[in-house]
C-alpha positions in Angstrom: -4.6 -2.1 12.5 -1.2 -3.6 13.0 -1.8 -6.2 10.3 -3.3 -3.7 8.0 0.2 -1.4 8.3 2.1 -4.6 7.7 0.3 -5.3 4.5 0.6 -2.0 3.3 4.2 -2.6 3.7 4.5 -5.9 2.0 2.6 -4.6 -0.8 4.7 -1.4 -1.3 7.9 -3.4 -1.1 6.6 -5.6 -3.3 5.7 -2.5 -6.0 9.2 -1.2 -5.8 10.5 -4.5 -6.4 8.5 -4.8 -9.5 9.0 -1.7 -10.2 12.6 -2.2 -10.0 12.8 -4.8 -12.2 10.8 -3.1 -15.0 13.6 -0.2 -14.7 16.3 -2.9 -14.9 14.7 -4.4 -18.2 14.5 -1.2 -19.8 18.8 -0.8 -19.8 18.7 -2.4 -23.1 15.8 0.1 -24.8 17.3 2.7 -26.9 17.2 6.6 -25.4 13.8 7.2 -26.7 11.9 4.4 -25.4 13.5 4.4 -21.8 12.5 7.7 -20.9 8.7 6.6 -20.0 9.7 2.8 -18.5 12.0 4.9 -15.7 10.0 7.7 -15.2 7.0 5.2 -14.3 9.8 3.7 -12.3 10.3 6.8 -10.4 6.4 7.3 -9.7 5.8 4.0 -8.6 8.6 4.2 -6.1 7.5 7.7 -4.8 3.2 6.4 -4.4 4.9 3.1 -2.5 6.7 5.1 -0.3 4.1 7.6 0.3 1.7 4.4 1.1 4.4 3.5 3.6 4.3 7.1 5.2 0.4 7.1 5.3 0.0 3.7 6.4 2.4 4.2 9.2 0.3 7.6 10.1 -2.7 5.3 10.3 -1.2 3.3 12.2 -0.7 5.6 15.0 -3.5 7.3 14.7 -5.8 4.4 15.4 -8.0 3.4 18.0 -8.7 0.0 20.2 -12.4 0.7 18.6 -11.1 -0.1 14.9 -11.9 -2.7 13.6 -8.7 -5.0 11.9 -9.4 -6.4 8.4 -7.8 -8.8 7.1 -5.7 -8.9 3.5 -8.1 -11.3 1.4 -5.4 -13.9 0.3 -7.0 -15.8 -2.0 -7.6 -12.8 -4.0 -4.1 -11.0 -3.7 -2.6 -14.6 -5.0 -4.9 -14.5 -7.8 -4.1 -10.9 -8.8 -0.1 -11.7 -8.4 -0.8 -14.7 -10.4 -2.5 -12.3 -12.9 0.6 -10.2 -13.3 2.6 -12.8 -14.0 1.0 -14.4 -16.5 0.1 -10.9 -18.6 4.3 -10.3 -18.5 5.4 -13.6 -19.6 2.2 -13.5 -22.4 3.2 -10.3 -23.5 5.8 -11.8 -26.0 4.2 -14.7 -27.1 0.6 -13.6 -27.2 1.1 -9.8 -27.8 0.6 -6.7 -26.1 -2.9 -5.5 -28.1 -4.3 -8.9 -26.9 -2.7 -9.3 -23.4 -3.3 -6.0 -22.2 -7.0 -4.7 -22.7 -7.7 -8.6 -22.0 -5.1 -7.8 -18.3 -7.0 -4.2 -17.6 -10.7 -5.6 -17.9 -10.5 -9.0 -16.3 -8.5 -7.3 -13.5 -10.5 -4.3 -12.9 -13.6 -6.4 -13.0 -11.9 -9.1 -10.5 -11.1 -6.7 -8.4 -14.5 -5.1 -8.5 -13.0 -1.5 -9.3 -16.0 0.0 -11.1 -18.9 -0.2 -13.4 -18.6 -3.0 -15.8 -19.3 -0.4 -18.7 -16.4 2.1 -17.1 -14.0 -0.8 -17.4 -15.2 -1.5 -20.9 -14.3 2.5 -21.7 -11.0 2.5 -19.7 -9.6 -0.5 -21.3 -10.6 0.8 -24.9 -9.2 4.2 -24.3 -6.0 3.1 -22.6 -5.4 0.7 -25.4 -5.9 3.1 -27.9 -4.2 6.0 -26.0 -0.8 3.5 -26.1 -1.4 2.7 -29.9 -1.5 6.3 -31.1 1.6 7.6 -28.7 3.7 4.5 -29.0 3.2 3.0 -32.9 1.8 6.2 -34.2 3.5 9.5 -32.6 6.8 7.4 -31.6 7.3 4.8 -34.0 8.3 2.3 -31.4 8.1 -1.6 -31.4 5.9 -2.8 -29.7 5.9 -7.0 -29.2 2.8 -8.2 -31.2 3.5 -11.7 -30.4 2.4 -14.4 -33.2 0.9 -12.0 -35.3 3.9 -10.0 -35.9 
């Protein structure tokens, strides 16, 4: 359970570091397009700390019968590998491409749901950040070569 606490910790301190980072690109967005970028910011800070809290309650809580399992490495390094390619594609490839291609081959790597689920939450999500962003808010958003 030790392990499992320490993982927890790596991988909220690794959130907030992202997180982090998004917040500092988004000093050079104009007002209006800032306001979401550091909200989210904000949130994702807050959930990595709760998962601190709870993983530390956890941690006391546990027993000798528990059972430790370990972080799956091979799959954590493919899923950071993942992330990093979808924000350095972003630009080049665009986000319309990039990101309903990022939301289904992650969720389906990472075994989240129903195939057909994943197929419904990357079409909505896409289309939910098309009609706020382009639509409602008139904001750029990088389309990459086909710009």
């Amino acid at each position: 359970m030790k392990k499992q606490f320490i993982y927890n910790l790596v991988a909220a301190t690794v959130a907030i570091l992202f997180a982090w980072i998004f917040y500092y690109e988004s000093l050079d967005l104009p007002r209006v397009a800032y306001l979401f970028p550091r909200r989210l910011t904000y949130v994702i800070t807050i959930l990595a700390i709760a998962l601190v809290i709870e993983a530390y309650y956890k941690y006391r809580k546990a027993t000798l019968e528990e059972q430790e399992e370990g972080i799956k490495v091979l799959r954590a390094s493919i899923f950071t590998v993942s992330i990093a390619l979808y924000v350095f594609s972003i630009n080049i490839v665009g986000y319309f491409i990039t990101t309903p291609l990022f939301i289904f081959g992650t969720m389906y790597f990472l075994k989240s749901t129903k195939t057909r689920n994943i197929l419904l939450i990357t079409i909505a999500f896409t289309l939910f950040v098309y009609l706020l962003f382009v639509r409602f808010l008139n904001l750029p958003i990088p389309l990459g070569s086909f710009s």
